[in-house]
Steps between C-alpha positions, in 0.01 A plus 500: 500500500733705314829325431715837458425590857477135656892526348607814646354388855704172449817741380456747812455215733829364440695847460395552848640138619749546275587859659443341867738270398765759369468661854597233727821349251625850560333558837777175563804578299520849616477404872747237480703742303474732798575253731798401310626846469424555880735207612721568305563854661466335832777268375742769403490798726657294807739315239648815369672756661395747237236321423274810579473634094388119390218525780387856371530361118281217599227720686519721245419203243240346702305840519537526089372184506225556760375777320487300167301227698242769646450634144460119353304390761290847448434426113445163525196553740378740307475264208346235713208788564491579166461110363210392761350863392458350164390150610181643671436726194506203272368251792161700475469532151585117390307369784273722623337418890622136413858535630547770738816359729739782353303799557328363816857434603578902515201549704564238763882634526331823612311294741139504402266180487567296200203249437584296189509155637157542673660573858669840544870547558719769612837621537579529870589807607854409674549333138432814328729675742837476310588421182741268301645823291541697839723235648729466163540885578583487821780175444669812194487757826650265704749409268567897412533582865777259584684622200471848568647425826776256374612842274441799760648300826827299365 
């Protein structure tokens, strides 16, 4: 077994935990952030007679933000691809048909028959049917909606 590539699996394996890791601490901060922002504007618009221009600042802010959440959310996937990529490159050359759980695992996320443990296994369909990174996108459009109608209605 070559060391140099048994180290670079090792390496890519924990960039990608690492990177799945990076996802959901900002996945966390920028929803409560969101939710801090939104409360805040629900707060202040009955509070304030003129309290209309804060509201629009705010929406206008929480769609900046929004959008900077979409495109970090966006990269940070990306790298996640790009880091188990490399661990089933290196996975096959420092181990050969020994280990196989990282590039079997691509296959059985697209739902065919995976047979390493001598019984085979596959991804339900229904599980197959939305993904984690679809729902992070839709909690941004959410959030961009509501703030897009804070700034066009008050």
């Amino acid at each position: 077994m070559d060391e140099n590539k048994k180290s670079g699996y090792e390496a890519a394996i924990k960039l990608t935990d690492k990177t799945a890791r990076t996802i959901w601490s900002v996945y966390t901060a920028l929803l409560a952030s969101n939710a801090f922002l939104l409360s805040f504007a629900a707060f202040i618009a009955p509070i304030l007679s003129s309290g209309g221009y804060l509201v629009r600042l705010v929406g206008l802010l929480g769609m900046l933000i929004c959008i900077a959440w979409f495109l970090i959310t966006m990269r940070n996937f990306d790298f996640y691809k790009y880091y188990f990529a490399w661990a089933r490159k290196y996975e096959e050359e420092a181990f050969g048909e020994d280990v196989t759980m990282i590039r079997n695992g691509e296959s059985f996320a697209k739902g065919n028959d995976v047979n390493d443990l001598g019984i085979p296994i596959r991804l339900r369909w229904a599980s197959r049917l939305f993904r984690v990174e679809w729902l992070v996108y839709v909690v941004i459009l959410s959030f961009l909606t509501i703030y897009g109608y804070l700034t066009a209605t008050v």
